[in-house]
N, C-alpha and C positions, 0 to 999 in steps of 0.2 A: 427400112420396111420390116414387118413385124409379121413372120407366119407362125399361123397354128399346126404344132405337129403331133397328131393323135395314135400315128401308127408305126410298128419298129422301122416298117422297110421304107418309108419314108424316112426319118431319121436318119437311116444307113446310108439312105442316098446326100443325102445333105451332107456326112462326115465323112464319105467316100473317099477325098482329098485334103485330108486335115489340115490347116494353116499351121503357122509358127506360133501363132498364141490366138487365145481365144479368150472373151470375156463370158463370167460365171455368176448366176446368183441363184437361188431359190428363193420358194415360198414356204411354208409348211407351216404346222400346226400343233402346239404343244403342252396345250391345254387338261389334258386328261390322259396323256401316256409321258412314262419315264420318255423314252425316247421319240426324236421329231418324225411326225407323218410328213413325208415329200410329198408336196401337190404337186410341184410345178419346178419348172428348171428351165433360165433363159441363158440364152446362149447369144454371144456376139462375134459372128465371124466378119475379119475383115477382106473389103471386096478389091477385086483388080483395081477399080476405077476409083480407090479412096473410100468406098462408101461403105455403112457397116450393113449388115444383113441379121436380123435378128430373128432367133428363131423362140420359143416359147412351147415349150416339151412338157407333155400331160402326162407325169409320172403315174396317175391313176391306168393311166390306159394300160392291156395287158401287154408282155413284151418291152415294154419302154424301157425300162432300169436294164435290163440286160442288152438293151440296143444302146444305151444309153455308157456303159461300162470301158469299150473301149476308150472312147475319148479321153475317158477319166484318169486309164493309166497309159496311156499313150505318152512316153519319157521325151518326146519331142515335140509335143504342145505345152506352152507356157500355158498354163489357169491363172487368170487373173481374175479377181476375189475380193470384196471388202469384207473386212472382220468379221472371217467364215469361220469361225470356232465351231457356231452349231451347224452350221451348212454342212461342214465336214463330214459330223457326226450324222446328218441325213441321208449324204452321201452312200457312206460305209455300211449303213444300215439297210438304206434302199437298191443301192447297188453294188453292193460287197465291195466299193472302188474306193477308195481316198483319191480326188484329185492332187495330180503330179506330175510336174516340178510347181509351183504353187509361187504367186506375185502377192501378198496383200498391201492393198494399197492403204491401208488404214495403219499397219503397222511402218510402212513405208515412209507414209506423211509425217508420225512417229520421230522418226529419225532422220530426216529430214529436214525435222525444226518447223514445220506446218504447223502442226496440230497433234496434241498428245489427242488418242478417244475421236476425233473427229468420227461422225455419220458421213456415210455418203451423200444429202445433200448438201453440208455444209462445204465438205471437201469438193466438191465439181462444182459449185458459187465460188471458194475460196481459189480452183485452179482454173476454169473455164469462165468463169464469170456470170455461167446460167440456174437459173432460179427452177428447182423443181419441185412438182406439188408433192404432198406428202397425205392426202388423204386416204389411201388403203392400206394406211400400215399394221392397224386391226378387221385387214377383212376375213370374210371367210374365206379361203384359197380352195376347200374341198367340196364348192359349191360348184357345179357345172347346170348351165355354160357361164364363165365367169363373164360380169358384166365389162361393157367398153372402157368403163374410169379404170378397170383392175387391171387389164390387157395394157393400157397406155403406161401404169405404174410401172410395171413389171417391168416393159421394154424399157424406160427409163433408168431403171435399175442398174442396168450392164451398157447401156447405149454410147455412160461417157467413160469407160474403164478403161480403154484405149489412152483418151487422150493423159488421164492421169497416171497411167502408166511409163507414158513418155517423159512427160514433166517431171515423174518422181523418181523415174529415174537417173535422168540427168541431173538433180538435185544430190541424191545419195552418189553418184559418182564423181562429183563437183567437189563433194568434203570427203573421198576416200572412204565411204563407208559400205560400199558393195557386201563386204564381206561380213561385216556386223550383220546387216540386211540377212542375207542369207544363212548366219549361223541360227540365226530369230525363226527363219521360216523351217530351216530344219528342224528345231525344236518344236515349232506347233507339228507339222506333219508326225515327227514321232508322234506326239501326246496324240495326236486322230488315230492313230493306227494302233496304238498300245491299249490306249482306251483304259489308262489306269485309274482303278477307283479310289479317293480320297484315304492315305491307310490309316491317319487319326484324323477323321471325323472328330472326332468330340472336342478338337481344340476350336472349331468354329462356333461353338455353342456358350455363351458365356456365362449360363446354369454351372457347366464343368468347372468353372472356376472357385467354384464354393462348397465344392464336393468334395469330400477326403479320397485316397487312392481308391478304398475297394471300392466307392460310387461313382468312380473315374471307370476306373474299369468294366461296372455293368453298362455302365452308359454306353465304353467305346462298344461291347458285343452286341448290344440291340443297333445300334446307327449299322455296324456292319451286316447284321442280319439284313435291317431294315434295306439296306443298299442293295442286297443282294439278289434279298426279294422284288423289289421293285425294278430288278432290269427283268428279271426272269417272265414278272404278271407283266410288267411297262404298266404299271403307272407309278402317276407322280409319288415320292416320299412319302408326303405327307399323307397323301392317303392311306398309306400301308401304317406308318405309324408316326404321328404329330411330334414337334420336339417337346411339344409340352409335357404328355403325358410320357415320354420317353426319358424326361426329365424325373417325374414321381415316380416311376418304377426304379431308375437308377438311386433315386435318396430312399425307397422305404426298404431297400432290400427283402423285398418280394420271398419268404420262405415256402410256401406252398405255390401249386395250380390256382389255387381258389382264392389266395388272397389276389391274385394277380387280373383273377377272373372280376373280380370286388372293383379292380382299380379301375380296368377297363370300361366295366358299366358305368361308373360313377361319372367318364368321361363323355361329351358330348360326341366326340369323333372316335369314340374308341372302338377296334377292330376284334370285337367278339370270337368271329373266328378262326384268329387268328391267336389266341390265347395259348394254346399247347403249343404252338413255334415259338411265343414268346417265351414262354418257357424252358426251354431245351435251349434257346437263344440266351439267356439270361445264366443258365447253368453249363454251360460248353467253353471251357476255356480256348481261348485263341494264342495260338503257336506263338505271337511276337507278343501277348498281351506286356509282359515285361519290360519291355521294349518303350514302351509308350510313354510319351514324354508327359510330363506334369503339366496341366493346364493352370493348378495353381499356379505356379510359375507365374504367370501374366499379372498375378496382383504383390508380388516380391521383388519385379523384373525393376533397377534401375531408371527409371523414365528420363531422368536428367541425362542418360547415357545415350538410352535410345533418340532422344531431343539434337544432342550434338552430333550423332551419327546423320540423321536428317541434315541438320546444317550445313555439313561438310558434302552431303549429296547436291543438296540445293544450288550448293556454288559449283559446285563441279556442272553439274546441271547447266548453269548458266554460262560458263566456261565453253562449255558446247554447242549452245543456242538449242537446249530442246528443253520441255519436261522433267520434273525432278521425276515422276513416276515411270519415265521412260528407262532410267537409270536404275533404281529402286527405290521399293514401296518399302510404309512402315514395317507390312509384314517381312518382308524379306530382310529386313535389317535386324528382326528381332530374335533372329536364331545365331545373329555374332555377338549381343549380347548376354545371350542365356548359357550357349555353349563353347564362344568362342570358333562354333566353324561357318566358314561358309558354305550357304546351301548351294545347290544344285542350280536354282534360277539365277544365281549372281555369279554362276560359272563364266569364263570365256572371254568377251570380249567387256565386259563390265568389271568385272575382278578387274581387268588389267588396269579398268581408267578409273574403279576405285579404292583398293589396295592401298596406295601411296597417300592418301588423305585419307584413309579410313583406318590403316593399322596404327599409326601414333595415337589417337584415340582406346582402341581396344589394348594400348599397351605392350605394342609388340612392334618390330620391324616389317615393314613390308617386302615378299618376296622379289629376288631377282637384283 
């Protein structure tokens, strides 16, 4: 059963006796601000008699994110969550909380040999065997009173989190992998709570790759401007400054105000006034500029190297019964290419099970 809770002290009373774990989702909206507006937050607690109780929390309403808070860090409630990445970051926003200790079942299924990426309804077809609709996956959430199809969605949402929770865990304990699991969710919870912002932007952009250093280098200062500004106003990137036109200013090297002021008109999207930050953005060096790795790089990078690094993922992959991408992605593979180290995402329990097929490749002995 599925209530609507509009008020804190209603709320309070409902979380009065916290369970052992709880089911989590939201709704929100993210359309027009950097960061996600929280509509809505469903909660599944489980009852004496089996049954689930579902509650449906109107982040809009005043009071609610701060009634809403303990639960969140309450270190004795499992949150269980399907690939809350952005949830997270609603969370933290709306309620200064990162849910914690943290279950995802999406990452779960992952490693478990399910489903790399699985959605939740394919995951609760693929473990329960029930078929859910999927039509308000574009509604408006910040539309009150939400209609009966949005209310049934919602409850949907978290209704079957329990049982996948069960199944995926005895799955992940079945192959010894508890502890992978859990090094996986420690690492998203840092990233929610660090909230670190991309520190070479410009290697995602694949303009940078045709740009000589100094046009490397204006590019990285506007992306980082532009990032900075856009948490600060919350809106999107792109609003604040387009890659395109972030691209032309990084190749014409902009020597005045006024040439820059030139570029911007000539642009369809371009942000008028916002012209003198771009500039002081454009002329302000950054403390690590030096630092920053060559995007050129990407078109000199051995491909036949990177090709056999994948291979050797693939079967190990299969070796495992999951996902190559569960293991590593091309991106991740392309910084033991270019520099020979490994990064930070292929730390832990993935080094350990690709090292031994991956250093004879990179030409060196695997540790240990």
């Amino acid at each position: 059963m599925a209530h609507w809770i509009d008020s804190p002290d209603a709320l309070r009373a409902r979380l009065a006796s916290p369970p052992a774990r709880v089911g989590l989702d939201t709704e929100f909206i993210r359309e027009r601000t950097y960061w996600p507006k929280l509509a809505l937050v469903q909660i599944a607690l489980p009852q004496a008699d089996g049954g689930i109780e579902i509650l449906l929390v109107d982040t809009l309403a005043p009071g609610i994110a701060e009634a809403l808070a303990p639960l969140l860090a309450d270190a004795s409630v499992l949150k269980i969550m399907h690939s809350p990445s952005e949830d997270l970051v609603a969370f933290r926003q709306t309620c200064k909380q990162v849910p914690s200790p943290l279950f995802d079942t999406q990452a779960a299924a992952a490693l478990a040999g399910v489903g790399a990426g699985m959605g939740y309804q394919k995951l609760v077809a693929e473990i329960t065997g029930t078929a859910l609709e999927k039509g308000e996956t574009r509604s408006d959430w910040l539309r009150r009173p939400l209609s009966a199809s949005q209310l049934q969605y919602a409850a949907d949402d978290v209704q079957h989190l329990f049982e996948l929770h069960d199944a995926l865990t005895a799955k992940l304990d079945a192959l010894g992998r508890r502890g992978w699991f859990q090094s996986d969710m420690a690492r998203t919870m840092a990233t929610a709570i660090e909230d670190p912002a991309d520190r070479w932007p410009h290697l995602s952009m694949r303009t940078a790759n045709f740009l000589d250093r100094d046009g490397q280098t204006r590019l990285l200062r506007l992306l980082r401007w532009r990032d900075a500004h856009a948490r600060v106003a919350d809106l999107p990137r792109s609003w604040v400054l387009d890659n395109e036109l972030a691209a032309t200013l990084a190749r014409m090297s902009p020597s005045t105000p006024e040439s820059i002021a030139e570029a911007v008109r000539a642009h369809p999207k371009g942000p008028r006034k916002l012209v003198d930050a771009i500039w002081t953005a454009l002329g302000t060096p950054l403390p690590d500029e030096a630092e920053a790795p060559d995007a050129a790089v990407a078109e000199r990078r051995d491909k036949s190297k990177v090709k056999a690094l994948q291979d050797a993922v693939s079967r190990r992959a299969a070796e495992l019964g999951v996902a190559d991408a569960v293991l590593a992605s091309r991106r991740m593979l392309e910084p033991l290419v270019d520099t020979g180290e490994w990064p930070e995402s292929l730390e832990g329990w993935r080094r350990e099970q690709l090292e031994p097929v991956l250093a004879p490749l990179l030409g060196r002995a695997p540790v240990g």
